[in-house]
Structure formats: structure tokens, C-alpha cells
N, C-alpha and C positions, 0 to 999 in steps of 0.2 A: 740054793737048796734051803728049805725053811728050816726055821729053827725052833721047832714043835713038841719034840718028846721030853725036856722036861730033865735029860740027863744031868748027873751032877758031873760040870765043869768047872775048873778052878774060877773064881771070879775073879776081879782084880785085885789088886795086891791091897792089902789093908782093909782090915774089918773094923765094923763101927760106924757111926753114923755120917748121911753122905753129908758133903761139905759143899756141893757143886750140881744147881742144876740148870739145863741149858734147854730152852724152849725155842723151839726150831717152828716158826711160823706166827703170825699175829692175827688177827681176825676176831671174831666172838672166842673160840677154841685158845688159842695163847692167850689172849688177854684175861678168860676167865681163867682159866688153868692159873697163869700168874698171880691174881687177884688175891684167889683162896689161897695158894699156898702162902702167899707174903702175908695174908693175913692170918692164916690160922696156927703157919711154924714161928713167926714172929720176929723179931732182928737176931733171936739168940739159934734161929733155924739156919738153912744152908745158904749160903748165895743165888740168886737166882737170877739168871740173862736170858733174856729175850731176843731172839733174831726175827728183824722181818725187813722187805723191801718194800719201801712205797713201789717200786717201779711193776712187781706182782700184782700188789694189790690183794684185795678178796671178794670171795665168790657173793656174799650178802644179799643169798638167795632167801633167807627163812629172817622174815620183821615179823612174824608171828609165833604166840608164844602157847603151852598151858603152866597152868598153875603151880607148879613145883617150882619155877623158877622165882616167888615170891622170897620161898625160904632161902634160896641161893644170894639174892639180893641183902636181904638179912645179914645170912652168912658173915658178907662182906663189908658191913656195913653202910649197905647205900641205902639210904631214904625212900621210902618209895615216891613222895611227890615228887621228890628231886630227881629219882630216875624217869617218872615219866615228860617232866618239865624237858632236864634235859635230852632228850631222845626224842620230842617230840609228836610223844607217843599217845595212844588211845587205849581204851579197857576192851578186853574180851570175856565174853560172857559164854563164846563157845562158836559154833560151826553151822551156819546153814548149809544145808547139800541141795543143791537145785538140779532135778533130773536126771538124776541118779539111779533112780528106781524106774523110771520110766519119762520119758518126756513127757513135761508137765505138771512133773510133780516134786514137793519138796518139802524136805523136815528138819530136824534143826537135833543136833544134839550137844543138848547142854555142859556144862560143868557143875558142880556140886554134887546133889541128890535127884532123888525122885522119890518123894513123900518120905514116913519112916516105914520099917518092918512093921509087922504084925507080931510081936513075940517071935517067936522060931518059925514063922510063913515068913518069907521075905515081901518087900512093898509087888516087886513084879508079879510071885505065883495068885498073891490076892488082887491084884488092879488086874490081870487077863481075864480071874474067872469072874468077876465083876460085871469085866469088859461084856465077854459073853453074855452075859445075862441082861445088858442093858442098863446096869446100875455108874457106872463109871466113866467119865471123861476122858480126851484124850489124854497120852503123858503129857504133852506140853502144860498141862493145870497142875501137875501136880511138881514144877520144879520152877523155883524163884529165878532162876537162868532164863529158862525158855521165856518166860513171861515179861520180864523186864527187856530182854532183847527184840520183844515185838513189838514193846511201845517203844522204844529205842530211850530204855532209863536206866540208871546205873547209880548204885553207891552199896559202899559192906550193911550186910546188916548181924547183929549181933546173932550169935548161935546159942541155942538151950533144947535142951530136950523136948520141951512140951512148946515150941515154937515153931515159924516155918521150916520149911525142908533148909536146912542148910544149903548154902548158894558158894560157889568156887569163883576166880578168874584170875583172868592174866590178861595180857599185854599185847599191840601192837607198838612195835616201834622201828626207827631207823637203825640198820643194825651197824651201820658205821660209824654214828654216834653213840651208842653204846659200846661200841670196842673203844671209840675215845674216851669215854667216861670209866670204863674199865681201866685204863693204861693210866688213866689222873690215879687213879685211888693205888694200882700194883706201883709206880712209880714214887711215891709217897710212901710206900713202904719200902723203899729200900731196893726194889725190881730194877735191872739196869738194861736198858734197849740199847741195843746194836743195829744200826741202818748195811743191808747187805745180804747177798746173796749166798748159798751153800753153793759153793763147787765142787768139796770134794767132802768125804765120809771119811777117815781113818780109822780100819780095828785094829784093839791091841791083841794082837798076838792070833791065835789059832780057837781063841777062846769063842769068838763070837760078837764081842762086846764091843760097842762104839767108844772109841778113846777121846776122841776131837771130830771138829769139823772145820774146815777153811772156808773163808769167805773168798768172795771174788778181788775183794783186796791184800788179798793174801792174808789176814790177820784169821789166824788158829787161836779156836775157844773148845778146850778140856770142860769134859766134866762127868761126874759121875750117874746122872741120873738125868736120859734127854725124852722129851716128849715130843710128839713129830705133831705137830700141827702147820702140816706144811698142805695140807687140801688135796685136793685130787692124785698129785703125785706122788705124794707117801714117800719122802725124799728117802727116812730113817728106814721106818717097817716093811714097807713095800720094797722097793729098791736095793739099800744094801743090807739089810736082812733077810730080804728075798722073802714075804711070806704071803703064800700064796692069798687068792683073793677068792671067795666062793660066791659065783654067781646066781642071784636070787632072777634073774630077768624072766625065767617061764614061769613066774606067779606076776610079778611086776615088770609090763614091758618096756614100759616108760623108759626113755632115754635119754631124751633133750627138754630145755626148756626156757621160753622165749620169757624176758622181764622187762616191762617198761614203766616205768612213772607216768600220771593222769593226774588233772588238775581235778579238786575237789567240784562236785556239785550240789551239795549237801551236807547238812552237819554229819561226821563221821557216826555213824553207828556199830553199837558195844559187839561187833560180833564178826568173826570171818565169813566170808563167801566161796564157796566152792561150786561152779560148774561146772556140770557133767557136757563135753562135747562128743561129737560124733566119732572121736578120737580123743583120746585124755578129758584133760580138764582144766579148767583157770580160775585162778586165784584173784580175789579183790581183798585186799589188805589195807582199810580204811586208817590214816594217822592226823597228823593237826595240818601237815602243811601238804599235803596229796596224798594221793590213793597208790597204793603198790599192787600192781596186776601181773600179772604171769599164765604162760597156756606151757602146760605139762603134756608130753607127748610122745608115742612110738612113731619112732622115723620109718620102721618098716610099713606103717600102715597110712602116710598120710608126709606130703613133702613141704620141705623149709616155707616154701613159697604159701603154700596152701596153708599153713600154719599160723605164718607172719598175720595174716588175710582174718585169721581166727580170732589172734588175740586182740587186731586192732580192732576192728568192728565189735568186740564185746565191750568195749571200753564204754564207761559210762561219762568221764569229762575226756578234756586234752592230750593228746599223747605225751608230754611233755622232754622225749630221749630218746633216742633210735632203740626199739627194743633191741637185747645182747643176749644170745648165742650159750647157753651152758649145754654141755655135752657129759654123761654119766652113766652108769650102770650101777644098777641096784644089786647091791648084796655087802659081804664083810669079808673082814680081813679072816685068816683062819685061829687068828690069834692077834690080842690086841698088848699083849703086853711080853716080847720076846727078851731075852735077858737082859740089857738095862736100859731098853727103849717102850715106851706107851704111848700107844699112840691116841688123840682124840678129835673128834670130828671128824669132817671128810677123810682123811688120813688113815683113818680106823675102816671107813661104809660107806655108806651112802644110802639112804631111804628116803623116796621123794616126800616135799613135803606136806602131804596130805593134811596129815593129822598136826601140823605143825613139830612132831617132836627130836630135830635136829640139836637147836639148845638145851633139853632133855638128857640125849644121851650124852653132850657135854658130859651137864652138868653130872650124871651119873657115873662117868668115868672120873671125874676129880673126886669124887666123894668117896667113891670104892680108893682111889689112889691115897690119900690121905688114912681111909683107916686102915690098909695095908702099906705105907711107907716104908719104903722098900732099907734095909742097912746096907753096906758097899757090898755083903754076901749075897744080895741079892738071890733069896733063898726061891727054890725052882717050885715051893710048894704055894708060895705066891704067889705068883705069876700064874700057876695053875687054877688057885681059886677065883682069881683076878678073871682071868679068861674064862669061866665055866659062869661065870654071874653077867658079863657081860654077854656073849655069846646069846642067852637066856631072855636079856635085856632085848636086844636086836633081833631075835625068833620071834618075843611077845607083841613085838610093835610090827614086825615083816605078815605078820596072821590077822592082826589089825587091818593092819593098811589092804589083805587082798582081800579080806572081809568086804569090803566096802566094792572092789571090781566084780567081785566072782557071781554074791548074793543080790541080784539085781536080774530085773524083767527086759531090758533093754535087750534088741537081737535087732537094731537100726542098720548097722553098721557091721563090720566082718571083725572089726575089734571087738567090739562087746559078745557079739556071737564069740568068739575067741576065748574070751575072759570067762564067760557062763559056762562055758563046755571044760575048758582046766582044770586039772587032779590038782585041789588046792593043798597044799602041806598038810602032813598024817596028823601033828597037833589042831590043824585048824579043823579039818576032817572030824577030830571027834566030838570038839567045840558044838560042832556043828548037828552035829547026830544027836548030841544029849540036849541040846537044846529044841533041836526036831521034833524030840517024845514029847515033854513036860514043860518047855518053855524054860526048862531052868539056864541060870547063867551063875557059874562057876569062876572068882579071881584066884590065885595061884598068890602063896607068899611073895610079895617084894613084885607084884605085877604093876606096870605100871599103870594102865587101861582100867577104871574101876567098872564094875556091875554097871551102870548109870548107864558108860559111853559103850559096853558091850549092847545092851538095853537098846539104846535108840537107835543105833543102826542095825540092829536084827528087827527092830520094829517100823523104823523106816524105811529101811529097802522091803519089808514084808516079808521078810524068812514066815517060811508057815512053822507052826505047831501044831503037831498031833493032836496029842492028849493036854492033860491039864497034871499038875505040882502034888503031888497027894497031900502038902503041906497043906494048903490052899483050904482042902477042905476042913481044917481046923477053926477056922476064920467064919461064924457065920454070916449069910450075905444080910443078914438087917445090920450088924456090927460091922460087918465091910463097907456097907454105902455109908452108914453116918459119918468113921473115918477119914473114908475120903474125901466127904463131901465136908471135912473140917478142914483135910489138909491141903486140900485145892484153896477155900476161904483163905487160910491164913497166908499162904501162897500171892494170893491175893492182895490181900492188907498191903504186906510187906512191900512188894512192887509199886502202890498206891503212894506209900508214902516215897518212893523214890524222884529224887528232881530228872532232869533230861541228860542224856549222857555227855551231853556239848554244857549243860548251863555245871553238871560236877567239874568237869575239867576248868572251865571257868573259873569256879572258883577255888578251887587247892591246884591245879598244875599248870597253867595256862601256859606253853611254851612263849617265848619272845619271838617272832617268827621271822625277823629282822635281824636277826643277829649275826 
């Protein structure tokens, strides 16, 4: 029975701060989870153990990253050349979509911005009526992302107001040398790993509450505050809290997805690959030492076999590993934080990885967890906020991600006919209607998805517009072209002076590739 309404039940015995916390699962999700708290509650914070089994493993389906995880890094103090060194990782400047909108076609949406505002016009209501008129360039001129990712260049460049469009990125990397470079740094602070398996769950009492958990070696580890990063199987949440799980799959049908390593043919270029198949779609995840590929896919519309057949032939070098098998369903838990369990990652959802943001909502649930730390009262009105902000988190990115299946010309296939014809969710629905009228595009407090990337896939896959922004008319169009025609220039510049994305890694992170 789930454990959802929030009643006040006795907690456990002893109020005050917890003393004891026990992390059930290792992968990107425990290791980060550990990381931040060992480093932000500090040695005078609670105890903290880590359960996991080599003999499980993890799923280290998502090497690709966006940009929030810079400040996570930070957080924890990791270097960033040192994190790409060791993870032997590449820069992301954002997402090419290949075919998406129709076969044969393809757009790219960036990270950072796209130009600035107009005063109170935003950069979009003025670049369409522009557009219209014949005075304005594609978006790709007017964002330092798009533009360095086509020559394939890469390096920060400084931000100022009267300078280029501000430019965003993040990361490709191996995600099970970053779980090892995470466990260096939680392990150095004082984090203690435990090798073994959960056999059994004990609750205390009639309360609810997870008391211990037994290993396969019989050894019992108490604690007061457990986070389930146990992946697909939700040992904690799912399981013996029972809490049920809400199926997103009639927006998102995607179920399975085949993963294989490829030997490079090319210096790595700063950007993901996404194509659109005749069913799902596959991932090229360029790093220093191979290509990370994957074909994302509904098993109702298309078999193992015929799949297999997809991913390989799309490969652009070596197969180098039998592609492996993950099996999933899209949607969330109904609650991610039940009386003194949280859960994070797979454990909590699952959202394929499109848009790359798996280490996203990690990271989002450790940061919500941190500035609600929870006392052994483990108070229910926390738990409550904790879940209505998550929840929120997971809608934002589930309206994203069908953005990209729904809004699209494609009718090739009985899947894509499928996807086009779907009553997409009532928030995405009105998304969708107000941007219909006027082209406007609307972020929400604490959203993750900025204006930018709502921007280029409504303009990528060609969502029509009506009318035009009434803002817009504020903005005359001799004052609009010059604008733009400075903010594309500098745009320009700025990529100009960038080196190649292989000669930056070169020189500040070059992994050891021998090691």
C-alpha cells in the first residue's frame, strides 16, 4: 500500500539531527548523492555508507551531459580539466536532431542563448518578425553554441553584456569513470563502501519507516535516513514501501534500448547526435577513447532483431561489444520521498535520454535533499514539498522530451503517425496553443528547459505560428536588422577566435588513453 497522504505518524524514537545515512545502490546516483553530502555536511555531519555490488553493476546508459552539472562539479570540488582528463571526456555545446522533422532534415539546438532581448521584446518575438520580413538570419547565427559546434571549435568565452550571446556547455563522458572518480573524492571524505547485496528491508514497527537492511552476508546496516539508488528495481521505494509508479508510456513509448561502444573515426566533435529512426531513435555520444551509440526504441512497433540491425549499421567506426539489452518504462514514482526513504535516479523514474537530463534530475534531487535535510522527525510537510518540486521537475522534462516526438511532419512509419496523432499532456497542450498565436515562449520558475531550447525545437521541428508577439512591434525593423546584424557579427568573432575542439582538449585535458 503506498505511503502517500502525508499523515502525522510517530517517527522514530529520538528527535534531532540524524546521525546515520545509508545509501543503497552506487552508480552516478550513490556516488553523487554521497559525494555532496560528505561534502557539504562535512566530518562534524552524520555517518554515511554506501551499499553496492560489483556483481550488479550499473545501467551507464546516459555519458552525456547539460550544463547544470558544471556547478555540481564545483559543488564538490572537482576540477573541471581533471574531471574531463579523468573520465575521458569531450565538451558539449548541445544536440544535433537529424530527421526529426522530416527525413532529411536537421537542426541543432544549442546551449547558452540566442542573441539578447530587445528591452521588454524578447530576442524570439523580434528575430521571427525580422524573420518574416526578410531582414534576419537563421537562429543558428545568432548563438556562439550553434556556430562553434559547426566548425567543430570549442573553448569558454568571457560573458558581458554588450558582448556575444552568452554560450553554455557540458560534457560527454564515461559514466563509470565518473562514478569512480566520484567514490575517490566521497571516500576521502569519510564515506564508507560496503561490497553486497540487499536481501532483506526491515521496518520499525507499524510506522512505515525503514529501520536496517541485511546484506546477502547476513551483515545488518541501521540507519536513519536511506536513499534508494538501487536503479530499475527501487529495492527501498518501490518495493517495500510499495509506492506506486505512474506510467508516462502513452506520451513516451519508448521501452528498450540497445548500447554498444564504436571505435572513433574522427576527432570527437563538441556536440550530441540524435537520430530520428523509422522507430525511435539513436544516440552518437562522441568521448576521447570511442564513440558511445545507442537505438532507443518501442518494442510494440519494431523487433529485437530488426533493432539490433538499426543500431549497427548506423554506426559510423567499429562495433567494439555486443550491444546490451536495457529494458524500461517511462514515467515516475508517485512520490520520491516516503517517510525516511529518497529516492534518486532510476529508482525514483526513468525518462529516456533524449535531452540527456538523467544526471540533471540526480543532481536536482540531492540539492532539494540538502536544503530540506530531513531531522529524525522526519517532518511530513517535507517530504511533501520535496515531492511537489520534484514531481514538477519530471512533468517539465516529460513535456520536453514529447515536444520533440509529437511536433514533427514525419507520418513514414505507424510510429510517428502514432506520436503526431497523441493528446499530448494538458501543460504541454497549452505550451503549445500560446505559442501557436504569437510565437511566444514562456519558462516557469526553477524550469529547467530555458526559452533557448523551448526556441529551437519549436523552430526546428517547424511548430507553425499564427500571429506575431505584440511586443515585437515595439522594436523598429531598421533598429531590429542592425541589432541583429551586430549580434550574429560578434557571434561570429567569438567562435573565430576559438582553437578546434580535439587541439582545446589537447591542450588542458588530454586523457592518458593507456592507462
Amino acid at each position: 500500500m503506498s505511503q502517500l497522504s502525508g499523515a502525522s505518524i510517530a517517527p522514530p524514537a529520538g528527535e534531532g539531527a540524524i546521525s546515520r545515512v545509508v545509501i543503497v545502490g552506487g552508480g552516478a546516483a550513490g556516488w553523487m548523492a554521497a559525494a555532496a553530502l560528505s561534502k557539504v555536511l562535512g566530518p562534524r555531519g552524520p555517518a554515511i555508507t554506501l551499499i553496492e555490488s560489483e556483481e550488479i553493476g550499473i545501467v551507464g546508459v546516459g555519458e552525456a551531459t547539460i550544463p547544470p552539472i558544471r556547478a555540481f562539479n564545483a559543488l564538490i570540488g572537482l576540477d573541471e580539466a581533471t574531471f574531463v582528463r579523468e573520465t575521458r571526456g569531450t565538451f558539449k555545446l548541445g544536440i544535433e536532431f537529424v530527421d526529426w522533422t522530416r527525413r532529411g532534415h536537421r537542426y541543432f539546438h544549442p546551449f547558452g542563448v540566442y542573441g539578447h532581448d530587445f528591452g521588454a521584446a524578447p530576442f524570439e518575438a523580434v528575430w521571427r518578425a525580422s524573420r518574416r520580413a526578410g531582414q534576419a538570419q537563421s537562429l543558428d547565427a545568432y548563438s556562439v553554441c550553434a556556430r562553434a559546434a559547426a566548425l567543430g571549435r570549442f573553448a569558454p568565452i568571457p560573458q558581458s553584456a554588450n558582448g556575444p550571446p552568452p554560450m553554455g556547455y557540458a560534457f560527454h563522458f564515461d559514466a563509470g569513470l565518473y562514478a569512480r572518480l566520484l567514490r575517490a573524492h566521497a571516500e576521502a571524505a569519510g564515506v564508507v563502501r560496503l561490497e553486497g547485496k540487499v536481501v532483506d528491508v526491515a521496518m520499525r514497527g507499524a510506522g512505515g519507516f525503514v529501520e536496517a537492511v541485511t546484506l546477502e552476508s547476513g551483515e545488518r546496516i541501521a540507519g536513519d535516513l536511506f536513499i534508494d539508488c538501487s536503479g530499475f528495481r527501487s529495492l527501498l521505494l518501490g518495493q517495500a514501501l510499495e509506492t506506486p509508479f505512474e506510467d508516462w508510456s502513452r506520451w513516451l513509448p519508448n521501452d528498450r534500448a540497445l548500447a554498444v561502444p564504436s571505435s572513433n573515426t574522427e576527432p570527437p566533435p563538441p556536440f550530441t547526435r540524435s537520430t530520428a529512426r523509422g522507430v525511435g531513435w539513436q544516440w552518437r555520444i562522441p568521448l576521447q577513447h570511442r564513440t558511445g551509440n545507442g537505438y532507443v526504441f518501442s518494442s510494440a512497433h519494431v523487433s529485437l532483431d530488426e533493432a539490433r540491425a538499426t543500431l549497427l549499421s548506423g554506426l559510423e567506426g567499429q562495433p567494439l561489444a555486443e550491444p546490451r539489452l536495457l529494458t524500461f518504462q517511462a514515467g515516475r514514482r508517485e512520490a520520491f520521498w516516503v517517510k525516511n526513504v529518497v529516492a534518486l535516479g532510476l529508482a525514483s523514474g526513468f525518462l529516456e535520454p533524449l535531452e540527456s537530463t538523467s544526471i540533471h534530475l540526480i543532481q536536482a534531487g540531492i540539492a532539494r535533499l540538502l536544503e530540506m535535510l530531513p531531522t529524525k522527525a522526519f517532518e511530513p510537510a517535507d517530504a511533501r514539498r520535496y515531492n511537489r518540486l520534484m514531481a514538477a521537475d519530471f512533468e517539465n522534462v516529460r513535456d520536453f522530451l514529447v515536444l520533440h516526438f509529437h511536433v514533427t511532419q514525419r507520418d513514414d512509419t505507424a510510429y510517428w503517425r502514432d506520436l503526431r496523432a497523441m493528446d499530448p499532456p494538458d501543460s504541454l497542450a497549452e505550451r503549445l496553443a500560446i505559442h501557436g498565436a504569437t510565437g511566444r515562449i514562456f519558462r516557469e520558475t526553477d524550469e529547467l528547459f530555458t526559452k533557448t531550447s523551448w526556441l529551437a525545437v519549436l523552430e526546428g521541428q517547424e511548430a507553425s505560428v499564427l500571429g506575431e508577439d505584440p511586443l515585437a512591434l515595439s522594436v523598429s525593423r531598421e533598429v531590429a536588422a542592425a541589432r541583429l546584424a551586430r549580434i550574429a557579427e560578434q557571434a561570429g568573432e567569438a567562435v573565430a577566435r576559438m582553437p578546434g575542439h580535439a587541439d582545446f582538449i589537447a591542450a588542458h585535458c588530454q586523457a592518458s588513453l593507456h592507462a
